[in-house]
C-alpha positions as CSV (number, residue, x, y, z in Angstrom):
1,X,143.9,123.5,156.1
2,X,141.3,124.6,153.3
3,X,140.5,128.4,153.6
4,X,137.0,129.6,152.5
5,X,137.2,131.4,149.2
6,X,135.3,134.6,149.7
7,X,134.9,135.4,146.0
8,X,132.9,132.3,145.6
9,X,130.7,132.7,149.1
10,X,127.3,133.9,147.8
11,X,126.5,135.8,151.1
12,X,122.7,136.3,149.8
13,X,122.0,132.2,149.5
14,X,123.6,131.2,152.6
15,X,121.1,133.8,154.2
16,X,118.5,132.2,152.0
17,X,119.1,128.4,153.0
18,X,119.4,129.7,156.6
19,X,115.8,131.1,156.4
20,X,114.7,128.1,155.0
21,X,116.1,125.8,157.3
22,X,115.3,128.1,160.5
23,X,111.0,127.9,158.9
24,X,111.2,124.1,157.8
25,X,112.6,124.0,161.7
26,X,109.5,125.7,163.1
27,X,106.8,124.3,161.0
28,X,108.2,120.5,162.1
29,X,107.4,121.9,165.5
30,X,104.4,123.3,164.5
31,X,103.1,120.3,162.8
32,X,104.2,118.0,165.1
33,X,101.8,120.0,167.9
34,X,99.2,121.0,165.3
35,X,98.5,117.5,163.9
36,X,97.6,116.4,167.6
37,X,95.2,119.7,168.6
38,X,93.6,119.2,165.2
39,X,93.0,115.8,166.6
40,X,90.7,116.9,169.6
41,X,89.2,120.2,168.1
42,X,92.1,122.3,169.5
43,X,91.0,121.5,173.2
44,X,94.5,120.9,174.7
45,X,93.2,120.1,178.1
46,X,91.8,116.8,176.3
47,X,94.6,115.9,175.0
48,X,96.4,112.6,176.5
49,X,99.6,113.8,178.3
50,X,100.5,109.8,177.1
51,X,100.1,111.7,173.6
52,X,102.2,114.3,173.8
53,X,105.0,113.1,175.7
54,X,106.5,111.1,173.1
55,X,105.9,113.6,170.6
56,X,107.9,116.3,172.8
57,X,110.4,113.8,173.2
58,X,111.1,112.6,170.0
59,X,111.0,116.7,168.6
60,X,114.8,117.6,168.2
61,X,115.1,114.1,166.7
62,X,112.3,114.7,164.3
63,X,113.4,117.8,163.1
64,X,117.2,116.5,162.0
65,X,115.9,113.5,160.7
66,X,113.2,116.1,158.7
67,X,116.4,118.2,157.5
68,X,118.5,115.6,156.6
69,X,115.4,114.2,154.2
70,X,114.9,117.6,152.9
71,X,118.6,118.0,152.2
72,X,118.6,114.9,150.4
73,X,115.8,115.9,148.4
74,X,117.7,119.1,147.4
75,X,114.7,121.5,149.1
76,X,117.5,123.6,149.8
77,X,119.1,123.9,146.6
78,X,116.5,124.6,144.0
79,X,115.8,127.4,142.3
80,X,112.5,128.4,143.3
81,X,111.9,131.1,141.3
82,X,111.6,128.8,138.8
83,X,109.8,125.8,140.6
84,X,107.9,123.1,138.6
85,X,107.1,119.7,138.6
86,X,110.3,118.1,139.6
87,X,110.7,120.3,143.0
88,X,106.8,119.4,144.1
89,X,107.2,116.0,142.9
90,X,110.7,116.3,145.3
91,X,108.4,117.9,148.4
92,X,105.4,115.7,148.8
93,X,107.9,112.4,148.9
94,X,110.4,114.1,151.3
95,X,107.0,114.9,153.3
96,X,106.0,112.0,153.0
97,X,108.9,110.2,154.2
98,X,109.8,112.6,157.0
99,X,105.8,111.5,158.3
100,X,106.7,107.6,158.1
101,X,109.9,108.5,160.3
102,X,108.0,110.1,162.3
103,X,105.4,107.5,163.1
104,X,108.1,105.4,163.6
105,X,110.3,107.7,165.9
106,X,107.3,108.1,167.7
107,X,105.9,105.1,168.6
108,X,109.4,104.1,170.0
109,X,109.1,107.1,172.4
110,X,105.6,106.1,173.6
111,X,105.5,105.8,177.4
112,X,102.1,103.8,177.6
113,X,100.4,100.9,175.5
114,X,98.2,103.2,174.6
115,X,99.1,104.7,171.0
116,X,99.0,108.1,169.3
117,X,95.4,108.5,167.1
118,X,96.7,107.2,163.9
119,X,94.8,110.4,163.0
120,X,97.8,112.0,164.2
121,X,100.1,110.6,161.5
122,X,97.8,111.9,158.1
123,X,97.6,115.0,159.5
124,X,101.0,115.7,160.5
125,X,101.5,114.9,157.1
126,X,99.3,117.2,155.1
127,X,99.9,120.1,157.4
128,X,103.9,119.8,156.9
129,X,103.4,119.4,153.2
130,X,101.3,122.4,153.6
131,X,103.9,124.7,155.3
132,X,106.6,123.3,153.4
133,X,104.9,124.3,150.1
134,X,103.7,127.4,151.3
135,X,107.8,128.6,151.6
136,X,108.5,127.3,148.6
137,X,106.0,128.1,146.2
138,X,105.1,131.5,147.8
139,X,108.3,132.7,146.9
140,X,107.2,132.2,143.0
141,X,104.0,133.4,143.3
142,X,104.8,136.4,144.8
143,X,107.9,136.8,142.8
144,X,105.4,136.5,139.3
145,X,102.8,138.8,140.8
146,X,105.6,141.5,141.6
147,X,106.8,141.1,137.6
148,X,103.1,141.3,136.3
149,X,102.4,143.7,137.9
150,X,105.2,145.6,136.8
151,X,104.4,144.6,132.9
152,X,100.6,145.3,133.6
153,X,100.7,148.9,132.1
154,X,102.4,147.4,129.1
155,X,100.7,144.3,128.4
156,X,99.3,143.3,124.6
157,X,96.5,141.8,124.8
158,X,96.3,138.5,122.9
159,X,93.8,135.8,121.4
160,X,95.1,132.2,120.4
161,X,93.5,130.3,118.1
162,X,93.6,126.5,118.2
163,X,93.0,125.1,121.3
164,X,95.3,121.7,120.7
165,X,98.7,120.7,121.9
166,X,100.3,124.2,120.2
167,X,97.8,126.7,122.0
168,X,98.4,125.1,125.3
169,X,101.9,125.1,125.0
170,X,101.6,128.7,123.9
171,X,99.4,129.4,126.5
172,X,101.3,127.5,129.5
173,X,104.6,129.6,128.6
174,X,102.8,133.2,128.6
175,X,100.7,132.6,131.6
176,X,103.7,131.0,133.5
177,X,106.3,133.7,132.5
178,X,107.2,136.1,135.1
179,X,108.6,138.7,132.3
180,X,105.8,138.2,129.6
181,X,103.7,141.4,128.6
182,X,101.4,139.1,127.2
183,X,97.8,139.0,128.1
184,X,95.9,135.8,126.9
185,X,92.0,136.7,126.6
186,X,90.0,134.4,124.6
187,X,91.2,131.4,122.3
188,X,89.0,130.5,119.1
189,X,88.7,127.1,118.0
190,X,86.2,125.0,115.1
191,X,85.9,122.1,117.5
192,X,82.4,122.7,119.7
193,X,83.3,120.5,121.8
194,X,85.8,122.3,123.4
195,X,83.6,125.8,123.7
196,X,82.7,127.0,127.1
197,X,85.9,125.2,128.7
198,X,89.1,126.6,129.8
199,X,93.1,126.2,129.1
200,X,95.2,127.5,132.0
201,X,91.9,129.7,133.1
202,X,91.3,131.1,129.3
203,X,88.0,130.3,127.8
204,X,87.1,128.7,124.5
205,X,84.9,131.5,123.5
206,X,84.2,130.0,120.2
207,X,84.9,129.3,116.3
208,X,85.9,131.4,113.6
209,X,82.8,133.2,113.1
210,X,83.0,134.8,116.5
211,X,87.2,136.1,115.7
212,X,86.1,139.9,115.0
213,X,83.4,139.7,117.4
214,X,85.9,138.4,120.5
215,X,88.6,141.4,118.9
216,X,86.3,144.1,119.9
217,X,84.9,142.4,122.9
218,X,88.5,141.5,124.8
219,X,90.4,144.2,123.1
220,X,92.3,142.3,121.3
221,X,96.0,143.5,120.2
222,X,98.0,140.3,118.5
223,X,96.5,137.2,117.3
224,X,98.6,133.7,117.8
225,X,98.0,131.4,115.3
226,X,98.4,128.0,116.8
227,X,97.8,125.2,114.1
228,X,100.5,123.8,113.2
229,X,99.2,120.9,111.4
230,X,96.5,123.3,109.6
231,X,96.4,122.6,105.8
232,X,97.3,126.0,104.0
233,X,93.8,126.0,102.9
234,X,92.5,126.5,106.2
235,X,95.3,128.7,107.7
236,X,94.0,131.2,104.5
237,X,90.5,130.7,105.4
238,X,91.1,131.9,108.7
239,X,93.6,134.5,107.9
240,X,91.1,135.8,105.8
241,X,89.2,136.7,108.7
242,X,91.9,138.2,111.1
243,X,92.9,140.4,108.4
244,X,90.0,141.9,108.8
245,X,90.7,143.3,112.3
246,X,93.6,145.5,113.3
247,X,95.5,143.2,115.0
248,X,98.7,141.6,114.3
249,X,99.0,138.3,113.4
250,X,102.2,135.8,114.7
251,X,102.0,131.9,113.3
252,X,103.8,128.5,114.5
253,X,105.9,127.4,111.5
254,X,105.1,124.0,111.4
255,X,103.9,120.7,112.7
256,X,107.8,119.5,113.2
257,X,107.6,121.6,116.3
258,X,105.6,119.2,118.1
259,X,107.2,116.4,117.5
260,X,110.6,117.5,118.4
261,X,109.0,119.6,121.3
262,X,109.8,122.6,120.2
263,X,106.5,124.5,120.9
264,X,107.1,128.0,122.5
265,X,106.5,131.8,122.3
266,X,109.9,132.1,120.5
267,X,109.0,130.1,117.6
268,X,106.2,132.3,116.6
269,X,106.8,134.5,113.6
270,X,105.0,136.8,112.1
271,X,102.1,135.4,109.8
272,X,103.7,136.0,106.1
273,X,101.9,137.0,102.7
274,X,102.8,133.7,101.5
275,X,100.3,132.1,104.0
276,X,97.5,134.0,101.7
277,X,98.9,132.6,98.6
278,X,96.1,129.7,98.8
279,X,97.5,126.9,97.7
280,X,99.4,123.7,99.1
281,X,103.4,124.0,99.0
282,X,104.7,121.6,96.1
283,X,105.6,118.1,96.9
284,X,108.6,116.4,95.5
285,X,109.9,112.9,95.3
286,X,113.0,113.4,97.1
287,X,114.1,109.8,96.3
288,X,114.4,110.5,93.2
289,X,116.1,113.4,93.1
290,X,118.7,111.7,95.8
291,X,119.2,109.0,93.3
292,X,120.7,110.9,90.6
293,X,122.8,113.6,92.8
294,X,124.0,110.8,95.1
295,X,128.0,110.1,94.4
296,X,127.9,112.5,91.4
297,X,129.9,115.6,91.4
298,X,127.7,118.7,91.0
299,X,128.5,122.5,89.7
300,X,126.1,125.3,91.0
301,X,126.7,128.1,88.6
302,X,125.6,131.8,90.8
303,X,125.3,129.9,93.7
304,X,125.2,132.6,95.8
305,X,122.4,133.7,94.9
306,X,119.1,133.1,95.8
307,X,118.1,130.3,94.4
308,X,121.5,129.2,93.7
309,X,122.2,129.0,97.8
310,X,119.0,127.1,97.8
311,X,120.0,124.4,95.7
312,X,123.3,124.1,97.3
313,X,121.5,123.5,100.6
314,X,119.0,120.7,98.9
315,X,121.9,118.9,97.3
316,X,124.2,118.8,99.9
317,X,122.0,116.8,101.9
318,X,121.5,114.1,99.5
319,X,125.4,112.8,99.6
320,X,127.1,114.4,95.9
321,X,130.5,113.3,95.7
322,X,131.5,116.7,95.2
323,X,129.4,120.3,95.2
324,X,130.9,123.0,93.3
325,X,130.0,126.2,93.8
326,X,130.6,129.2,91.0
327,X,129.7,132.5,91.8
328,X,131.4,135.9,90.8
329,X,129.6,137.7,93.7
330,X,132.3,136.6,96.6
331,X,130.1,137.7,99.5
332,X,127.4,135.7,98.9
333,X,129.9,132.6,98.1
334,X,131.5,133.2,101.4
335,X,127.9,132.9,102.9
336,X,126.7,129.8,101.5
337,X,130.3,128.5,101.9
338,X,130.4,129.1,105.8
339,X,126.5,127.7,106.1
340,X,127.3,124.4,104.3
341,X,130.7,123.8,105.7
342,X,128.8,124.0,109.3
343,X,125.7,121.9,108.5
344,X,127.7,118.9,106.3
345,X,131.2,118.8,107.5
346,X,132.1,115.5,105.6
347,X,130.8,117.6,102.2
348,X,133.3,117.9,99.7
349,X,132.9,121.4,98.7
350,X,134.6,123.3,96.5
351,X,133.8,127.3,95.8
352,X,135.4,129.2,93.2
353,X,134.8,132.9,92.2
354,X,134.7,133.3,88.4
355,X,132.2,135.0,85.8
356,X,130.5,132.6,83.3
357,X,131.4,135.1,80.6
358,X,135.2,134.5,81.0
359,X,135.8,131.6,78.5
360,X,139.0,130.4,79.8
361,X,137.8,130.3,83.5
362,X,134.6,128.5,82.8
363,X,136.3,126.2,80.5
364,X,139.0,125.1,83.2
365,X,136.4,124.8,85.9
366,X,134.4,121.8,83.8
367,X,138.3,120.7,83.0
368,X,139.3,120.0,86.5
369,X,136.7,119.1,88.3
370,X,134.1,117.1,85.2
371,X,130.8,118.0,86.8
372,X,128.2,115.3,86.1
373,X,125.4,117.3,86.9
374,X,125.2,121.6,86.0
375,X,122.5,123.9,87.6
376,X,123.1,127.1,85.6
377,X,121.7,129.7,87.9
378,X,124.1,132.5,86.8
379,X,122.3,136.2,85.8
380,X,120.9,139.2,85.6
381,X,117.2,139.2,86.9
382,X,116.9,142.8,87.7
383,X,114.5,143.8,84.9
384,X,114.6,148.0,85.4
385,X,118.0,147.2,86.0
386,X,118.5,145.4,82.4
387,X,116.3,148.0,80.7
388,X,119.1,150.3,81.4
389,X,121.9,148.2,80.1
390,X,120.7,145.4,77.9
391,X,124.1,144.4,76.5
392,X,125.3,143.1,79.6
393,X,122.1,141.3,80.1
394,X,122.9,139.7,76.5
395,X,126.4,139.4,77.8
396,X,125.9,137.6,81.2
397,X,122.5,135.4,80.1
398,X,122.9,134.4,76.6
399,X,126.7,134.1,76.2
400,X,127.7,133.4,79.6
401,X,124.4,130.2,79.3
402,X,126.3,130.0,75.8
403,X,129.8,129.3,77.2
404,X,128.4,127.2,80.1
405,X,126.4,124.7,77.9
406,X,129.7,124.5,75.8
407,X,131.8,123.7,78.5
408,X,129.2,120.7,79.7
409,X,129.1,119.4,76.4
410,X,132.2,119.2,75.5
411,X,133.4,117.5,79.1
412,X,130.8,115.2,78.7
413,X,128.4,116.5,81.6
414,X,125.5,114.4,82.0
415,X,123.2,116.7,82.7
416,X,122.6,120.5,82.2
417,X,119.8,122.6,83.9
418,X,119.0,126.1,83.4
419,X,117.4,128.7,85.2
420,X,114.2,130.3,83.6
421,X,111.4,132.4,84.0
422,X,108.0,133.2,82.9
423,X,109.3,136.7,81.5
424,X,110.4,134.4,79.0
425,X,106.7,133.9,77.3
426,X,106.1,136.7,75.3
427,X,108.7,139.1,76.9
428,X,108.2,142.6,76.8
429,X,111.7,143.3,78.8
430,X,115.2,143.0,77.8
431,X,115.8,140.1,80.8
432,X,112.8,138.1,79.8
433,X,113.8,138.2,75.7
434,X,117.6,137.2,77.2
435,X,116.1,134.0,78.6
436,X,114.1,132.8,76.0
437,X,117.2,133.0,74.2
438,X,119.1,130.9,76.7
439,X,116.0,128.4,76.2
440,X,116.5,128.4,72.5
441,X,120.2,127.7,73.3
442,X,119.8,124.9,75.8
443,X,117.6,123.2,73.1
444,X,119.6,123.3,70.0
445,X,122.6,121.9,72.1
446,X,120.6,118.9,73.5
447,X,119.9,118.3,69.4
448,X,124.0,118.0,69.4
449,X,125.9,116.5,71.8
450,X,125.2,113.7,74.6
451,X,124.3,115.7,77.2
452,X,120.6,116.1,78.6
453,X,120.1,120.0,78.7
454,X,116.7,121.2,79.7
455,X,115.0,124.3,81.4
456,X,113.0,125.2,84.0
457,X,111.0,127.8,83.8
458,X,108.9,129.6,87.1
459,X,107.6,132.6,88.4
460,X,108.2,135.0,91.1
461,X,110.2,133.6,93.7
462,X,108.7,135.0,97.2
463,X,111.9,136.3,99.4
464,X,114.3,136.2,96.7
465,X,116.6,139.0,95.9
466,X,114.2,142.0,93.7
467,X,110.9,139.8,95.1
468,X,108.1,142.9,96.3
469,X,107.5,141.3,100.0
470,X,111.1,142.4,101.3
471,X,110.5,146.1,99.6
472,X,106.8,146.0,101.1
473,X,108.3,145.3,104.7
474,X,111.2,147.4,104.3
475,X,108.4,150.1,103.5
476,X,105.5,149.0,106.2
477,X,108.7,149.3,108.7
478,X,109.4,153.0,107.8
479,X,106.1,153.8,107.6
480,X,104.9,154.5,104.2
481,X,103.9,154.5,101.9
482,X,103.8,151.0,99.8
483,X,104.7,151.1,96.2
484,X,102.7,149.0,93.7
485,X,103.5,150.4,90.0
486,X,99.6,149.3,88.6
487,X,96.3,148.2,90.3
488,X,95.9,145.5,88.3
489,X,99.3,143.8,88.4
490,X,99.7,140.5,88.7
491,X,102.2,137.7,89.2
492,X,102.6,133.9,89.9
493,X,104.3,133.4,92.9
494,X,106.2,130.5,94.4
495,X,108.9,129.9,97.4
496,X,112.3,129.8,97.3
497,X,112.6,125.9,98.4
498,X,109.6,125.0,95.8
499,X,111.4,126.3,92.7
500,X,114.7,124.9,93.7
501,X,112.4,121.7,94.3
502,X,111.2,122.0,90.8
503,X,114.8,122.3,89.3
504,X,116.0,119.0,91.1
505,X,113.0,117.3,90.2
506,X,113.2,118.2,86.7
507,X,117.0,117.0,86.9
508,X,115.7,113.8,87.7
509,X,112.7,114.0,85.0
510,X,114.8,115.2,82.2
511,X,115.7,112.9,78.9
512,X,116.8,116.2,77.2
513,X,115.3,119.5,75.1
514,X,112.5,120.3,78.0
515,X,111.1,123.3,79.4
516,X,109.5,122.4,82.6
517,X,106.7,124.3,84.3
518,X,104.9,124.3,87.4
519,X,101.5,124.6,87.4
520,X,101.4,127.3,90.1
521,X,97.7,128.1,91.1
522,X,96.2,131.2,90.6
523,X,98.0,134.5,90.2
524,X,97.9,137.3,92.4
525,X,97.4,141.0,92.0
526,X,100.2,143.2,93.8
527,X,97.6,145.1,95.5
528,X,95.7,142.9,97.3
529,X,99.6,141.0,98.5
530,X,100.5,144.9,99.5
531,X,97.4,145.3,101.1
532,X,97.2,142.1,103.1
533,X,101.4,142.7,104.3
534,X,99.7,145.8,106.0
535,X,96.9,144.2,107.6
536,X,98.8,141.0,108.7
537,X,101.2,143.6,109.9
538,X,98.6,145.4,112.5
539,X,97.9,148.6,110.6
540,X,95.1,149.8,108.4
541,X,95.5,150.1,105.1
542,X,95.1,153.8,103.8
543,X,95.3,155.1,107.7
544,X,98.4,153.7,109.0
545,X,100.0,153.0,105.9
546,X,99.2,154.5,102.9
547,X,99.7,152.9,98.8
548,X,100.8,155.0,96.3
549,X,100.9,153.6,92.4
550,X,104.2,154.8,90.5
551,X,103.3,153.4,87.3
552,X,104.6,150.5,85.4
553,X,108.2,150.5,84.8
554,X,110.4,149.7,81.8
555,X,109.5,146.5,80.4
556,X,107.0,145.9,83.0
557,X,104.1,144.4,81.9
558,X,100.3,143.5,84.0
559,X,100.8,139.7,83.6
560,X,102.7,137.0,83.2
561,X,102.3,134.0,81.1
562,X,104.1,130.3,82.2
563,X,103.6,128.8,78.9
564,X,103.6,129.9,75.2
565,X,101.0,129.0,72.9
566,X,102.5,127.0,70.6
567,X,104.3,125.3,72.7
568,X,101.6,122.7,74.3
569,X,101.4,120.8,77.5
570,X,102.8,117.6,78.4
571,X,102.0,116.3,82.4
572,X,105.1,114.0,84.4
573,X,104.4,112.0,87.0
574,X,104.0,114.7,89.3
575,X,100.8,116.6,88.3
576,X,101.9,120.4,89.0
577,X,104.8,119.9,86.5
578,X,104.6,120.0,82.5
579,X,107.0,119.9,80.1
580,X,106.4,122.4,77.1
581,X,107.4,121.5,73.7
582,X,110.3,122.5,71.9
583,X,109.4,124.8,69.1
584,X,110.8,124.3,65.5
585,X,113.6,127.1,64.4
586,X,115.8,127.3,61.9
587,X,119.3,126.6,63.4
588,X,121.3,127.5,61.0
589,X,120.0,131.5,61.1
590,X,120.1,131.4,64.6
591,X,123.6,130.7,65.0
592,X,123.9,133.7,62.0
593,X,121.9,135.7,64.3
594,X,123.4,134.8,67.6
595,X,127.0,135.9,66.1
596,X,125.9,139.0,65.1
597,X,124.4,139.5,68.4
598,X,127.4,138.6,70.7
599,X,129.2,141.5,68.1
600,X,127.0,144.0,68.8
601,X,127.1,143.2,72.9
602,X,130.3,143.7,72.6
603,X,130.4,146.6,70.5
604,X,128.0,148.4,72.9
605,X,125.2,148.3,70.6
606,X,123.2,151.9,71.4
607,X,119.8,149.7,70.3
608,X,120.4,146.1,70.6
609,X,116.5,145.3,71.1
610,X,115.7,144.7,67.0
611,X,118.4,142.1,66.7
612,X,116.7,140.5,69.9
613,X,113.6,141.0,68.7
614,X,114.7,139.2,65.3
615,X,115.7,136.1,67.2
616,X,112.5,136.8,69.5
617,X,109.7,137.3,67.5
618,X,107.2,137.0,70.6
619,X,109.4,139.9,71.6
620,X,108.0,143.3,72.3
621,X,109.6,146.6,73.3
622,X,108.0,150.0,73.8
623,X,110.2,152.8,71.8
């Protein structure tokens, strides 16, 4: 004989479902009378006794027949709290099928010819739909009014703008959530059709011209930016204007959302400085790239690192026969090791921990494994940092790039692409005269041996180890103030997946000796990326959060410059990418010069910057 587990009797439903059953039990009774009186205006003495009788009769039939429909229909097993669609969808059939018995049931209890009103039948219906919502739906309604206004004192005030699929969603989630402290006021969209109506009860109030306005007027706290299929024109036009309020500003990240039905308040994020930057996110023909990383075996060299990780991701997907990851920092290597082993099981991956400056290790890495592809992402970027100790910036960049590129070349790699940067044009640092020199490097070896070496050469990478916005948040978070070293700085600026784009699509471009660039819009002064962070962040620049200017630093300089003069412009097929050209040197004297270079590295030069400066001419160094 089974025993009842008492550990696993939930005392509070069964006194739940008995509630339920003992009301669904009165209001069958209560229709069954009800639907008759409303018949003859609630005047029972004109009611037929031929009427009633078979309706008394047939009662304690009706109401297990009604139970067992509702029991089928799981009205005693839903959650409630947390009714939707499904569960009155599941009421009005049951309700409707518990009438048609009824009728039935009815009609076979009749005592006379003479029929019930088919009257009778419709409005037993509606009225036991009625009741039978009423217990179920009340429940959540008072359940949500209990939680709002319990959040009421708290609540943030909120206007969405973009009143398509994504707002409504948006909408629809806050306005059903029984935990939200969100208020929706007003929602702001271009389309004039849609102005004067209402989502969920929240009015259209307007376009974009009445954002501030609608702040002030409806209080406004946060503003949800719900266009995901925006261009990033547009979504900086209209940024433009919110920044000019107080409020704080949360985005959708993309249009993929919809389509996979992903919409909801926890995808929102907070509108980033990168959304200002004004320009659409670079393109790439990804079928190229797959076609010359597909079945080859590819070596990552730092990648770890920022950009390095973010190659590693982009290749992996497109099927190498074997990634290779080299990285001295083991941390990161762990990381991006532990990410890529999750996302591509079947990926052959191999990490190793080694320093590009160790000869022997770099040498047996290309031994065993015969990369076809290198991505030579390995060094110091930090440019105080390298200020401070130049020889092992001459150390790591040039000879470790030196050592690399020897390795590829002499175990026949077929292609070889290094990391640049714009510091390279004209340097006025220690890092940025280290990578010209790796430039310089990469092209005399592609005049030598069989393999394609080539460069890439970009800006600042946005949310990169050393970029400004993480320092700027780090410093908006604690309050103040924000740094910026001069108020007329200024930088290109790019994402982490577009120059790691760039790199793969120059793999695919390159015939050997390039330096690529992207053409990458406009640049942009620190200060007005400082002071937009603080406004996108909901504070007032100067009153919330102050800026302070600390001067530039050691080998900083205002600007930077993608391209050197002499070098000219080519265009590829895709038109934000150029290849510069190769500038004559004398080889010879550069090796001369390189040797004596590596010796004084070596021997802890105290001033290494005129022997750099020698190779460098475009070098330039404060004393």
């Amino acid at each position: 004989m089974k025993t009842i587990n008492r550990k696993n009797f939930n005392v509070q439903l069964f006194y739940r479902r008995t509630a339920l059953i003992a009301y669904d039990i009165i209001g069958v009774v209560a229709a069954s009378f009800l639907a008759i009186l409303f018949r003859y205006d609630f005047k029972i003495n004109d009611v037929a006794p031929e009427f009633l009788t078979p309706i008394r009769n047939y009662l304690c039939i009706n109401i297990v027949l009604t139970l067992v429909i509702f029991y089928l229909f799981r009205l005693y097993h839903s959650l409630w709290a947390f009714a939707g669609e499904t569960e009155l969808q599941n009421i009005v059939i049951s309700c409707l099928l518990a009438s048609v018995t009824t009728g039935i049931g009815v009609n076979l209890f009749k005592v006379s010819i003479k029929a019930v009103p088919d009257s009778y039948y419709f409005m037993y219906f509606f009225i036991l739909l009625s009741v039978v919502f009423a217990s179920r739906f009340s429940y959540r309604f008072l359940r949500s009014r209990k939680h709002k206004m319990q959040n009421k004192k708290n609540s943030i005030s909120v206007m969405i703008i973009g009143a398509g699929e994504a707002g409504n969603t948006i909408i629809k989630e806050i306005v059903g959530s029984n935990y939200s402290t969100m208020v929706i006021r007003c929602i702001i969209d271009d389309d004039k059709d849609k102005w004067g109506r209402f989502i969920q009860g929240i009015k259209v109030v307007g376009g974009r011209d009445k954002i501030i306005e609608s702040v002030d007027i409806y209080d406004v706290d946060e503003i949800f930016l719900a266009m995901p299929s925006a261009s990033r024109t547009q979504i900086r036009e209209i940024l433009e204007i919110c920044k000019e309020t107080s409020c704080k500003l949360r985005s959708l990240p993309g249009i993929y959302q919809l389509v996979n039905g992903e919409v909801n308040v926890s995808k929102l994020r907070d509108v980033e400085v990168e959304d200002l930057l004004g320009r659409e996110p670079i393109r790439v023909d990804l079928d190229s790239i797959a076609g010359y990383v597909q079945n080859k075996t590819v070596l990552v060299t730092g990648g770890g690192g920022s950009i390095g990780s973010e190659l590693c991701r982009q290749i992996a997907q497109h099927q190498p026969r074997q990634l290779v990851i080299f990285d001295i920092y083991e941390n990161n290597a762990y990381d991006i090791q532990q990410e890529l082993k999750e996302r591509y099981p079947r990926l052959d991956l191999v990490v190793l921990i080694g320093s590009v400056r160790n000869t022997n290790r770099i040498n047996s890495v290309f031994e065993k494994y015969h990369p076809d592809i290198v991505y030579h992402a390995a060094a110091h970027k930090h440019v105080p940092l390298m200020e401070d100790s130049p020889n092992e910036a001459v150390k790591n960049n040039v000879f470790g790039t030196w050592k690399t590129a020897m390795a590829a070349a002499e175990n026949n790699a077929k292609k070889f692409v290094m990391i640049s940067t714009d510091k390279a044009v004209n340097p006025t640092n220690i890092m940025g005269a280290s990578k010209r020199i790796c430039e310089m490097i990469v092209q005399t070896f592609n005049r030598h041996y069989d393999t394609e070496f080539v460069a890439v050469r970009f800006g600042n990478v946005l949310g990169s180890n050393g970029s400004v916005i993480p320092l700027f948040k780090r410093q908006i978070e604690a309050g103040g103030p924000v740094t910026v070293t001069h108020p007329d700085i200024i930088r290109y600026f790019m994402t982490i997946p577009e120059a790691v784009s760039l790199v793969l699509q120059a793999g695919a471009y390159a015939r050997g000796g390039e330096i690529f660039v992207l053409d990458m819009g406009e640049p942009v002064r620190i200060l007005d990326l400082a002071r937009n962070l603080i406004r996108l962040s909901g504070y007032k620049v100067d009153e919330d959060i102050k800026i302070e200017f600390t001067g530039l630093r050691p080998g900083e300089k205002l600007y930077e410059e993608l391209l050197m003069e002499e070098e000219g412009l080519q265009n590829t097929e895709n038109k934000l990418i150029h290849i510069g050209k190769p500038i004559e040197m004398d080889e010879r004297q550069f090796f001369v010069w390189l040797k004596e270079l590596e010796d004084a590295s070596k021997g802890e030069c105290n001033d290494i910057r005129p022997l750099i400066q020698r190779i460098v001419p475009t070098y330039h160094y404060t004393e």
